[in-house]
Steps between C-alpha positions, in 0.01 A plus 500: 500500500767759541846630418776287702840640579818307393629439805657154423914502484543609124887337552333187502599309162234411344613166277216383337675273270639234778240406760620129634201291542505071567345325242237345632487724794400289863287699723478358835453130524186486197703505148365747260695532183471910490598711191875605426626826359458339147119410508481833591761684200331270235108638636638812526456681124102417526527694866649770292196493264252492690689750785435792187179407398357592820721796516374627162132424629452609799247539713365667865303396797276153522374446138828372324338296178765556230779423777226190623503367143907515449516326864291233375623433176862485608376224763285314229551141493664461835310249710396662806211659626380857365234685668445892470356750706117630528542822590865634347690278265693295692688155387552240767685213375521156719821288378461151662756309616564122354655397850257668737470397844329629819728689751503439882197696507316216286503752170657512204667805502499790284690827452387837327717715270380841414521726152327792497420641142379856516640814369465827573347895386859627354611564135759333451867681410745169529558512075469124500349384179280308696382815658107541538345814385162477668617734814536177683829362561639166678702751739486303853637177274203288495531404244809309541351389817221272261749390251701350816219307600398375186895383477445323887180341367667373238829362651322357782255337211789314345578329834156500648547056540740550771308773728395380791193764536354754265554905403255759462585786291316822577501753170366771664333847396456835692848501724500900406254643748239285434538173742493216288662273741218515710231470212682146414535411863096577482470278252668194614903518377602381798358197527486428105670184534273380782620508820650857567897562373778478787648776370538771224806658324510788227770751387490863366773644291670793548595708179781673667686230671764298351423266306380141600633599902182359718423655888257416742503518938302332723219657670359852404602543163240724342329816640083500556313749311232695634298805421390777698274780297463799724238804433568814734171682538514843510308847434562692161574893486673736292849457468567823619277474862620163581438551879132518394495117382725141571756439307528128436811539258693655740359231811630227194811636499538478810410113513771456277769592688322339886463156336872513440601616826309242672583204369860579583426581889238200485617166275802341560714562227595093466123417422469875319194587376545726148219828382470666183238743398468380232190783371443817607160630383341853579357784369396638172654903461789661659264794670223228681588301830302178409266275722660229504859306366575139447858304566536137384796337700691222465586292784783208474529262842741135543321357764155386573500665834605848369197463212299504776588720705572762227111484374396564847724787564556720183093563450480599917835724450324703168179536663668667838755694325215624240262554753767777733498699245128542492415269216369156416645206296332220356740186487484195286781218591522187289765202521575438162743208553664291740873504566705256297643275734713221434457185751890459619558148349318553155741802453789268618400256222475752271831689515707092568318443199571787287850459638525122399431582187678803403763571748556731772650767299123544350335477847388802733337479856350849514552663815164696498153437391402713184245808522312349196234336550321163287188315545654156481490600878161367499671129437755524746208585767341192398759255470876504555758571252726752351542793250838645364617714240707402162731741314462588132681809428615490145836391505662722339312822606747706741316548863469829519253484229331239595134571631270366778160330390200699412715725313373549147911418441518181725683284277450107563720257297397204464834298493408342879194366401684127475627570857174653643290150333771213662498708797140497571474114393760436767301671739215284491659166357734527796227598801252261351785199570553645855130499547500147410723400737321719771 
């Protein structure tokens, strides 16, 4: 959903061309024969294809059918179970596995891995010749993001005899603001497969971080998102008499300063709590004190317990600071999304595996969560698992002009999307044979 900083060590060498991976790869006691760097190189052109065919036709929010259809037909033929959504177009896919037994829990297990495939509101300015021209643009990297997962689905497909439990891939729509997570958790994602998935992995690239570097932490890892729309009530006069009305622009300005101070003197600055005003709305001439102004703020929390608190607090500070100065305001607080938190040993699994597979030199363990926030929150609140972020800078594009996602110049290559496909199949081939043994 938003811009992420590239805060991952851009020393880190990022080569793609040697990952050393067993072949078969073991996982845990259960063999599963898992894919090797060259299943992935020789499905990696079609990746390419279809990567710029959703670039070029992109589109925004919950009602995706040209990006459906090329999601579909790139997965045609595969035998595994297809199902899409009711009420946004969705793809679940079920891969079953040919060795599938039930786990100590007396289920077969099953894991999740996540694509989203929006795009977003911004005319494009990247001078790809895959650019779109609609004034939509692939700029957060989704696209890349499906392309991956139809590369997982279809590694994992080749050696679908030897897994010992089954996948569920969730092509999602409406990451961008409009909570498509929870629409497919609504509508039954989770437990797609049948009993509900053990746990869920999914990645999100990162156009100005080196290229094919993965990071990830345990815990907190991505910020909540809420929304707090404020109207400050006041009494319009002539610009020139203002002691004769209530100035609400001036009582606004005023907010926008307070809310600052206090969350320095009043949230610990290790489990911060981040505002932006984000909109500033009032008035209509430069001679008329208006009745009323409007601020939209944006409000970014890392823990469950500082959500909380924060929605209780902020609307009860803007009302009493509003109301000293003689005025009223009317305050509307919603929780947009959850903190993205990482359960401890998912994220452990996910960076050993990342590791395992491409080295050390290509892993980071952030230090901090990131301020951005993403609704595949709404899985890890449901089940456990893990989210991380993959780099895909263009190689040979000096850093300094690289730039973040969301910018109509975020420039994505797609020369990791071999890496980002065996990656994610390892993530699930690998926990569904630990399951197994479970």
């Amino acid at each position: 959903m938003s811009s992420l900083p590239n805060d991952t060590d851009n020393t880190a060498a990022a080569d793609l061309a040697a990952p050393t991976i067993p072949t078969p790869v073991e996982a845990a006691a259960t063999q599963v024969h898992l894919p090797t760097a060259d299943d992935a190189n020789d499905i990696a052109p079609g990746l390419v294809t279809l990567r710029r065919a959703l670039h070029e036709n992109v589109e925004v929010g919950l009602d995706l059918p040209v990006t459906q259809k090329l999601v579909l037909d790139a997965i045609e033929g595969l035998d595994v179970e297809v199902s899409t959504g009711e009420g946004l177009s969705s793809i679940v896919v079920v891969l079953r596995g040919g060795a599938r037994k039930e786990d100590s829990t007396g289920v077969v297990p099953s894991v999740l891995l996540r694509g989203d495939m929006d795009g977003l509101p911004v005319t494009e300015a990247t001078g790809f010749d895959f650019a779109a021209t609609s004034g939509r643009m692939h700029a957060c990297g989704h696209d890349l993001h499906t392309a991956g997962l139809v590369g997982a689905l279809k590694l994992l497909h080749r050696d679908r005899d030897s897994l010992p439990g089954d996948v569920v891939f969730m092509f999602q729509p409406g990451e961008e603001g409009f909570d498509g997570a929870g629409k497919m958790i609504d509508e039954g994602v989770l437990d797609a497969a049948g009993p509900r998935v053990k746990a869920a992995f999914g990645i999100h690239v990162s156009a100005d971080a080196d290229l094919g570097v993965g990071s990830s932490r345990p815990g907190s890892y991505m910020a909540a998102f809420s929304k707090m729309t404020i109207t400050v009530n006041g009494k319009g006069t002539h610009a020139s008499r203002p002691a004769t009305g209530k100035d609400p622009i001036q009582v606004g300005a005023m907010l926008v300063g307070q809310l600052q101070e206090y969350v320095t003197r009043r949230f610990d600055i290790f489990d911060p709590l981040v505002i932006t005003v984000g909109q500033f709305n009032g008035g209509t001439a430069p001679n008329v004190v208006p009745d009323f102004a409007t601020l939209v703020v944006s409000v970014r929390t890392f823990s469950e317990a500082v959500t909380s608190r924060a929605e209780v607090e902020l609307p009860q500070l803007v009302r009493d600071l509003v109301a000293a100065h003689g005025l009223s305001a009317d305050v509307e607080y919603e929780q947009i999304l959850p903190p993205t938190i990482n359960d401890d040993a998912e994220a452990e699994f996910f960076l050993s595996t990342f590791t395992d597979l491409f080295g050390e030199q290509r892993t980071v363990r952030k230090a901090n969560p990131l301020p951005g926030s993403e609704d595949f929150s709404r899985v890890l609140d449901a089940v456990p698992g893990a989210y991380g972020h993959f780099g895909v800078a263009l190689p040979n594009l000096p850093v300094e002009e690289r730039e973040a996602n969301h910018s109509p110049r975020a420039r994505h290559s797609d020369d990791g999307l071999a890496d980002q496909a065996l990656f994610l199949a390892h993530l699930a081939g690998r926990r569904l044979a630990q399951l197994s043994e479970g």
